[in-house]
N, C-alpha and C positions, 0 to 999 in steps of 0.2 A: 330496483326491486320493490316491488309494492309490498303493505305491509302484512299482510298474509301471506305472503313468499316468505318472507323475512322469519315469521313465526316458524311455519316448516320449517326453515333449514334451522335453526335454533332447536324445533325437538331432533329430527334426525343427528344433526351433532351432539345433541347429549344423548342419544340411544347408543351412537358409535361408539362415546367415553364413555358408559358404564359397559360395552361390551369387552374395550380392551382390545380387539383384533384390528387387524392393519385394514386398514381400511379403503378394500381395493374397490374400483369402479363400480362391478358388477354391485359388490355390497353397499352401496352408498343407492344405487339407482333401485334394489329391493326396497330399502326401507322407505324410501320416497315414496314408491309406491305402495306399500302397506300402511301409510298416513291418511288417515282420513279426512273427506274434503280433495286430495287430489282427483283431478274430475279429466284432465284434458295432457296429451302428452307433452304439449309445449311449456306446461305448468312444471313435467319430471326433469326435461331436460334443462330448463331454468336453475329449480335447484339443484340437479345434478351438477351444472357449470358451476352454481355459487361456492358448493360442497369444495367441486377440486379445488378451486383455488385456493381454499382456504389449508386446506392439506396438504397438498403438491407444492413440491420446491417452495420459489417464495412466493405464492398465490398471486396474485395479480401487476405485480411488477417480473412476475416473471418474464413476459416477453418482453418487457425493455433490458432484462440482465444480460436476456440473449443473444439483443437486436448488435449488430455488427458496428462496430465504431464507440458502441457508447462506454464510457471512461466511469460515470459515479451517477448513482439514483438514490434523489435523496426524497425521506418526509417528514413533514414539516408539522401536518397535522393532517385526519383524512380526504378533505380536499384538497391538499395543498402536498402536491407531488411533483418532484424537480428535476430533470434528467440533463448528464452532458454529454455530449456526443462531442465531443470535442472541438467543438464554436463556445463554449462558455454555458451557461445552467439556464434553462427554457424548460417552461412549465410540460410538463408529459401529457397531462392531459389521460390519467388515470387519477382513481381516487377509490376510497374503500365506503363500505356502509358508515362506521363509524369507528366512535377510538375505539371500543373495544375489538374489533376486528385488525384493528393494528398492533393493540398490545398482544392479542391473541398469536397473531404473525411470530411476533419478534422472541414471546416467550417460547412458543414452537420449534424459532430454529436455535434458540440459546439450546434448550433442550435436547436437538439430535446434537447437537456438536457436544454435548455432557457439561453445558455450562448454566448454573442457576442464573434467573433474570426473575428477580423479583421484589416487591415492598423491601426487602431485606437488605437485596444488593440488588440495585435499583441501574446498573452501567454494567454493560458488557461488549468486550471486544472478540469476536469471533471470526474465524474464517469458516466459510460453509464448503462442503463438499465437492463444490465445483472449482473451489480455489477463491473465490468471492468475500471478499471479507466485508464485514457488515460491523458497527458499533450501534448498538442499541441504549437508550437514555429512557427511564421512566419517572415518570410524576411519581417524588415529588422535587426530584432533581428539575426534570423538565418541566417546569410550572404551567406552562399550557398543552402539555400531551405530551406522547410520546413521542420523539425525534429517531428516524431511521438514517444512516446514510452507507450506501453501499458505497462498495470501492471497486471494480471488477476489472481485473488484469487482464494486459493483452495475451492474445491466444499465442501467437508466437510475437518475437524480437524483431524491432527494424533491423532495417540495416542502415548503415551512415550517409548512403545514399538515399536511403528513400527521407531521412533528415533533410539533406542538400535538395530534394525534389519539393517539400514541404515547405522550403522557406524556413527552417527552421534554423540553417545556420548555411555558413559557404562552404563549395568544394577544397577552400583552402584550410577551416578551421578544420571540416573533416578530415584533412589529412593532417591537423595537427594531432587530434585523439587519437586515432590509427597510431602514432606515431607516443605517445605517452605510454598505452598499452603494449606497443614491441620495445620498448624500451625495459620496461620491469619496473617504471617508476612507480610507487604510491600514488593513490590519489584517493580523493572523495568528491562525490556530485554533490552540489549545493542546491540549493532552492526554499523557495517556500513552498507551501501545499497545492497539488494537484500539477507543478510546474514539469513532470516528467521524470523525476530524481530517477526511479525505478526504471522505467523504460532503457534511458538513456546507459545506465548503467549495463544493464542487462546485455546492450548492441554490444558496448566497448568491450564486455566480459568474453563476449563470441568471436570478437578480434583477438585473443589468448592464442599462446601459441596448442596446437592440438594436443603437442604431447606435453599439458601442462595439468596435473591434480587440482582441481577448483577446491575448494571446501568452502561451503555457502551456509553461515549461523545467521537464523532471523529470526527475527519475534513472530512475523506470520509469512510463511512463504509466498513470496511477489516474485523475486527475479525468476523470470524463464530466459537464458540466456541459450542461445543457438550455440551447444560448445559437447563435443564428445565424450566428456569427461570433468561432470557435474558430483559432489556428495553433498548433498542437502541435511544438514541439521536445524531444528525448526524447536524454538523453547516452546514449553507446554505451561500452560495456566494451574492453578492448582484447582480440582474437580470442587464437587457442590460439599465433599465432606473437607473443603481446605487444605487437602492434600496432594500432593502429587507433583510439584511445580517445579520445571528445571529451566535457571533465566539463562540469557544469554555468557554470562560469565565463565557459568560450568562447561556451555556449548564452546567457549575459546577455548578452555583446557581440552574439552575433549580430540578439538581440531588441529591443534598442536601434536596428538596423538596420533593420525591418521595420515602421517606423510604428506602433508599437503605442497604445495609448490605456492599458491595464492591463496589466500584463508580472505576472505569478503565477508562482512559485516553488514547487515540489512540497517533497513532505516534506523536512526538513532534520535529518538525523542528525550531521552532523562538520562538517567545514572550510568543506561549501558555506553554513555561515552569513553568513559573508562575502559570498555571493552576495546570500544573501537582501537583507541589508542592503542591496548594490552597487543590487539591482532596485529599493529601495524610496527611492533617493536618486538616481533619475536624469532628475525631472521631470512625469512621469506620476502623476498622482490615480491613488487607487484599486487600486494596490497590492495585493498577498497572497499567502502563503503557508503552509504546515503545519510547527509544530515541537515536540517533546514536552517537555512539562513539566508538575511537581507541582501549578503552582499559579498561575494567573493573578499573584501577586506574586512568583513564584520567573521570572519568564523575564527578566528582567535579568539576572540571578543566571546561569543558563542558559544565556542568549546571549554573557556574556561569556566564559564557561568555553570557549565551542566556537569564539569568533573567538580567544583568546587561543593555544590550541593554534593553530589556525590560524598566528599570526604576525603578529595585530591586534594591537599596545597596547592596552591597560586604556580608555585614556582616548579612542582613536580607538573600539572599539569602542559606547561609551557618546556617544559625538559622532554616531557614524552611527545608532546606535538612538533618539536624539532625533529625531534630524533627519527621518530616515527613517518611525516607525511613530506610528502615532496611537492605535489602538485593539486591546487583544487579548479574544480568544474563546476563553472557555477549559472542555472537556469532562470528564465524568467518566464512572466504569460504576460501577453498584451490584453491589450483592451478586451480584440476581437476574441479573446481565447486559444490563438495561436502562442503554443510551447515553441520558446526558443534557445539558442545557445545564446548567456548575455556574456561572460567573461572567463579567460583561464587567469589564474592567478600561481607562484610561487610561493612557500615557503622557505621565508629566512629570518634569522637569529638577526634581533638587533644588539646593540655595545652592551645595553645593561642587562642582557640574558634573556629577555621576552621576545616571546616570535609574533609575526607582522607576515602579511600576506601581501607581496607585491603585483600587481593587474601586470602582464605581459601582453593581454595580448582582449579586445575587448571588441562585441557589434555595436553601432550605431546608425539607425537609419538604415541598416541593411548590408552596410562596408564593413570589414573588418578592417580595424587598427589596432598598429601594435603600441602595446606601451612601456611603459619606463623598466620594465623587467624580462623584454623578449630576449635580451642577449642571454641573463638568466634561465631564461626556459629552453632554450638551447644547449648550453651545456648542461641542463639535466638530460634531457634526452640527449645526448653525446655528442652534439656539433660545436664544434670552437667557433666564437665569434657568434 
């Protein structure tokens, strides 16, 4: 946009903000034209496009939120815009006027969602109305601008086959999950970030038997699990007056309350590890939730580190993760970007009381092998031998 474009849309946006009304098309392309100096209609419709996108959804990343396949759109700074489509993160080849038109962005959608983002509180995590969740970072946190990074969930759930079509794991692992979830065993998907936890989790939840109560407590709703009989409880943030906020803890008690069959626990980054465990000891088969880790035998290790901040003991933590988890699922990303299945692991109590996660069953170069605890994962899921 040349710099008398730029000016235009700078008074037209601050005519809109002292008018206070919604600011539909028709009204945006008036005032355009009652600005003096616009001479030519290619000049209206210019800043008319500038206008939407800075209003509309997310302004100019919108059509990459849209675009089919893509997984996470991030920014960096406003040239510097990063999208995955799920091969791994390549430049978009989008970019904004400037920073201020990105903090403008970000403070915009903290705002419909009722969340402050500003000098003050300078980090926000939001999910936006299409399901989309975004965290927003401002200077002076982010020392060179502001950092975007969406996160944009699939529209529906694989299925385990279209896993097994992707290379993502074999027809034979798939029938080991298949086989976890009719079971009733516990489990939890591991990984690190962006490695699928959520996806993956969502399929197996769809593999549930039909006539089974789901109760799903998250911090910001991700799973869409293909399943009849879904209750969604979703913790709320506290609003811009520091009020209002109900975390995931309250949401276990509540679901305890509501008859569930399988009570599932969304991603677990801090303290709500406690929850998880709380979910996964309170009677109910079948169990599950998402938590990142290195390594299907590091989530002991893992889980104790984030109930001990908490204000778990050592040892109670390690009582509840016996008691509580039967089986972990644990993912990886290669080079290329391709999410895959790297190992299932068991839970078992060692002699001096701490739990240890034994590898059953692991890919390699594309093979599945079994390992030193397959016989174990067999008789969790009911086979002798």
């Amino acid at each position: 946009m040349v710099r008398g474009d730029a000016a235009l849309v700078e008074r037209v946006r601050n005519r809109l903000a002292n008018e206070g009304t919604t600011p539909t098309g028709a009204r945006v392309a008036a005032l355009v034209r009652e600005e003096v100096g616009v001479r030519s209609a290619a000049q209206v419709l210019a800043a008319v496009e500038a206008l939407r996108s800075e209003l509309v959804g997310a302004g100019p990343l919108e059509a990459l939120l849209r675009e089919p396949g893509v997984t996470d759109v991030l920014v960096n700074a406003p040239d510097e815009v990063w999208v995955d489509r799920g091969r791994g993160l390549e430049p978009a080849g989008v970019r904004f006027g400037d920073e201020r038109d990105v903090r403008r962005l970000a403070v915009r959608l903290a705002a419909a969602a009722g969340r402050r983002l500003d000098d003050a509180v300078p980090c926000a995590d939001i999910r936006l109305a299409d399901g989309v969740r975004l965290h927003a970072v401002l200077p002076p946190v982010s020392p060179a601008g502001v950092c975007l990074s969406f996160r944009v969930p699939r529209r529906r759930a694989f299925t385990l086959e279209e896993f097994v079509g992707l290379g993502a794991m074999t027809s034979a692992a798939a029938d080991v999950l298949a086989r976890i979830v009719a079971a009733r065993v516990s489990f939890v998907v591991t990984g690190g970030t962006g490695t699928g936890k959520t996806t993956l989790l969502s399929t197996l939840l769809g593999r549930a038997d039909a006539r089974d109560r789901i109760v799903l407590v998250e911090d910001s709703g991700e799973l869409r699990p293909d399943h009849p009989h879904l209750v969604r409880l979703e913790a709320r943030s506290a609003n811009i007056e520091g009020a209002g906020s109900i975390d995931l803890r309250a949401l276990v008690r509540e679901a305890l309350r509501m008859r569930p069959d399988r009570i599932v626990v969304g991603e677990v980054r801090g303290a709500e590890c406690v929850d998880l465990l709380a979910a996964l000891n309170v009677g109910q088969d079948g169990g599950a939730g998402t938590l990142h880790a290195n390594s299907v035998t590091d989530v002991p290790a893992r889980i104790e580190a984030l109930c001990t901040a908490a204000g778990l003991s050592r040892d109670a933590a390690h009582s509840q993760l016996g008691a509580g988890l039967r089986v972990v699922v644990h993912l990886s990303r290669r080079a290329d970007g391709l999410r895959r299945l790297d190992s299932v692991g068991v839970v078992a109590r060692r002699p001096d009381g701490l739990v240890e996660v034994r590898t059953a069953m692991r890919q390699r170069d594309s093979v599945w092998l079994d390992g030193a605890a397959r016989a174990e994962l067999e008789l969790a899921l009911g086979v002798n031998g």
